[in-house]
N, C-alpha and C positions, 0 to 999 in steps of 0.2 A: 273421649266421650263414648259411651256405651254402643250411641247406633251404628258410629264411624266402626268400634272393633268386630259389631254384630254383621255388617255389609262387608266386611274384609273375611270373617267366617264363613261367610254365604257365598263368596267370591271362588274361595279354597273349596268348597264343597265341590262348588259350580267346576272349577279345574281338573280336581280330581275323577268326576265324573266325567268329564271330556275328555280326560288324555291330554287335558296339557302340559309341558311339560317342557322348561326352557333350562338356560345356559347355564342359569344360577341355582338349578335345583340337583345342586351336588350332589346329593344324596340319591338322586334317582337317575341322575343323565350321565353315562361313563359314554368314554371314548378309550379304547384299547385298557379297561380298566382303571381308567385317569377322569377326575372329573375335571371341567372347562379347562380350570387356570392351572391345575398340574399338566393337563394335557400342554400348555403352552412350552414345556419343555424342552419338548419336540425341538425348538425355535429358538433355543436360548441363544446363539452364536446372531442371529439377526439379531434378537432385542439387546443385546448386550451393544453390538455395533451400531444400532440404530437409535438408543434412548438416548444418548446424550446428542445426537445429530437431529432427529424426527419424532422421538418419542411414540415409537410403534405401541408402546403400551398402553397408550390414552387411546388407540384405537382399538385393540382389544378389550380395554374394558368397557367402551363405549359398548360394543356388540355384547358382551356378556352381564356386566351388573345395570345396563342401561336399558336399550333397543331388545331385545331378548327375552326381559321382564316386561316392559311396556308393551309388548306383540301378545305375550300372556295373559294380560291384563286387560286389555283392548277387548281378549276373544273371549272370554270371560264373562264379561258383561257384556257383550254380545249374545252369549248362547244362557241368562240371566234371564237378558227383557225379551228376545225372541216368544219364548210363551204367551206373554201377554200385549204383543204386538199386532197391531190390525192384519186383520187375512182378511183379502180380497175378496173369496169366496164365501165367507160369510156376512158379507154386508151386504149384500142384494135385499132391498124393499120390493114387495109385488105391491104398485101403485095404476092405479086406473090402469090394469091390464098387460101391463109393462113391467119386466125385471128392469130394476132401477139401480144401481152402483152407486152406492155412499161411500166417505170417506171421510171418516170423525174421528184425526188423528189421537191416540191414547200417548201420554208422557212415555210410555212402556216405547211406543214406536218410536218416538223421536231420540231417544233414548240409542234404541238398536243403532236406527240408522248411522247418529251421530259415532258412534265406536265401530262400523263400519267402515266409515270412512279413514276413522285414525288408524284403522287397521292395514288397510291398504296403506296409507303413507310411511307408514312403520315398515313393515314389511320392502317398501321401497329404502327405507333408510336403513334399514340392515345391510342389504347386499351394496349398496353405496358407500358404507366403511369396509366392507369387505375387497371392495374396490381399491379404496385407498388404502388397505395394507396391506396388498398386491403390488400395487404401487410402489410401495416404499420398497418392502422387501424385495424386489426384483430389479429396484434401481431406472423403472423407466422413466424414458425422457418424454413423458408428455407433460402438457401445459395444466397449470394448478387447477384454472378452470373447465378444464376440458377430461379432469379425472373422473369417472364412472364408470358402473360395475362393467357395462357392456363392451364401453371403449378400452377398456381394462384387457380384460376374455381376449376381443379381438387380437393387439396387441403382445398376448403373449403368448397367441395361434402363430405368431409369424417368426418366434423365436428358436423353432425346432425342436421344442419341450417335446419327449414323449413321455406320455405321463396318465393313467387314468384318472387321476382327480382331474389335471386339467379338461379332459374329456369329457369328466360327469359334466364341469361348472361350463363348460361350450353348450354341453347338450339343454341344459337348465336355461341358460340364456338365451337359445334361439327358441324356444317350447314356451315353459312356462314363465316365464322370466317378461318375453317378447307381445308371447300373443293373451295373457290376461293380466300380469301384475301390474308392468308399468303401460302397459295400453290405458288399464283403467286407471293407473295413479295421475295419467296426465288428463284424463278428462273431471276429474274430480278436483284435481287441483285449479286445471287452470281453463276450469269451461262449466262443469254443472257437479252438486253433488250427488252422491248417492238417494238421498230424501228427493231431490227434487227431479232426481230421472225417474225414480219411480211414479213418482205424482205428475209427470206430464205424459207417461205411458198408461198410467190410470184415464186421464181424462183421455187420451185417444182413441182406448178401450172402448170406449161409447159412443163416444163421437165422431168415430168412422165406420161405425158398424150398425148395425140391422137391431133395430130394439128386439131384446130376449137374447143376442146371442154372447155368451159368457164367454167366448174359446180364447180370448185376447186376455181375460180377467186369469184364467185358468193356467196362460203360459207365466202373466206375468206374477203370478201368485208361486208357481214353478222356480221361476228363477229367483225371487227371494229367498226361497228356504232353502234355495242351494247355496246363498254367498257361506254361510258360516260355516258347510262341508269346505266349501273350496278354499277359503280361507285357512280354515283349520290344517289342511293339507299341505298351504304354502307354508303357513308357522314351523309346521313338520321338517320342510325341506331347508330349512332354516340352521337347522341345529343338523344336516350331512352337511350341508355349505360348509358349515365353520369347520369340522373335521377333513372336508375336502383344503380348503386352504389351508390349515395347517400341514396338513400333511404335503400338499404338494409346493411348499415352500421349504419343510425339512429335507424333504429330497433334490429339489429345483432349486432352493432360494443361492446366491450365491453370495452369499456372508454364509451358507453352512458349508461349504467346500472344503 
């Protein structure tokens, strides 16, 4: 249908003006001259030893024709409906004498918020297959359900790897990894969402403050426009991650020995 190929135009517009730019976009994302899946070359002595045991290739392509595109996608329409999403600062009514704070949420907002949040949980499920073909390819003995990306890291800090991929993917994990991806993946999953922390920092905006004073409206007005930079930037570190793992599995993994 016309609107469906005309919204996936406007999508591609939206990308290319943003700089997105993920795992399946062969044509524009090299890694040492190799896009994604010829980079995986690098690798071949694990996947050959691993696909008929683990099938390390369903986790690569998960991360590359999957997760990778869906983080694309996500931030896309995200930086989309951002324009015509409610700002804070301009909803203020002057009513009997009083700046007033409205909140008359637009499709456009709910919209944002909702790819938001998928965002973040993408973004968690990348490095959580990255985890697991870490896993695999290095042969640790930890428990199926006790696989993830951090316990992962950890784990193969203690194996006397010297390695600067491993370094980058330690320093990623304790940074940004630690203190905003999955900090907020876990309050969004499994406490409050994006929409509705904002909407209860709106009402306290007012409701613990001095009629007229905006300065609560103004941060949290702040901190909106910043998810889809910082966002954008995790997407970013997204696509070193995968280069980091590959590479420090061709050098480390031991099926490449």
């Amino acid at each position: 249908m016309k609107f469906l190929t005309d919204y996936e135009d406007k999508l591609t517009e939206v990308a290319k003006k943003e700089g997105l730019i993920c795992l399946d976009d062969f044509e524009v994302l090299n890694f040492d001259g190799k896009n994604a899946l010829a980079f995986l070359e690098l690798i071949s002595k694990t996947r050959l030893s691993l696909n008929t045991l683990g099938n390390i290739d369903l986790l690569t392509h998960d991360l590359i024709n999957s997760i990778s595109p869906d983080i694309k996608f996500s931030l896309a329409n995200i930086y989309l409906y951002f324009p015509s999403a409610n700002n804070f600062l301009k909803e203020i009514k002057h009513m009997n004498g009083q700046d007033v704070p409205t909140y008359n949420r637009t499709l456009s907002d709910r919209r944002f918020f909702y790819y938001i949040n998928v965002a973040f949980e993408k973004l968690y499920n990348f490095w959580d297959r990255v985890g697991d073909t870490l896993a695999m390819a290095f042969k640790l003995e930890i428990p199926e359900k006790e696989i993830f990306f951090g316990g992962v890291i950890d784990k193969l800090c203690t194996l006397g790897i010297e390695s600067e991929e491993l370094q980058w993917l330690k320093k990623f994990k304790d940074s940004d990894y630690s203190t905003f991806l999955n900090r907020l993946r876990i309050k969004i999953v499994h406490y409050r969402q994006k929409d509705s922390y904002f909407f209860m920092e709106w009402v306290n905006s007012f409701t613990n403050t001095e009629p007229g004073n905006i300065e609560l409206l103004v941060q949290l007005q702040k901190e909106k426009e910043e998810l889809p930079v910082l966002l954008k930037e995790q997407f970013k570190l997204t696509n070193i991650g995968f280069e980091k793992m590959v590479k420090l599995i061709h050098f480390h993994g031991p099926y490449e020995k």
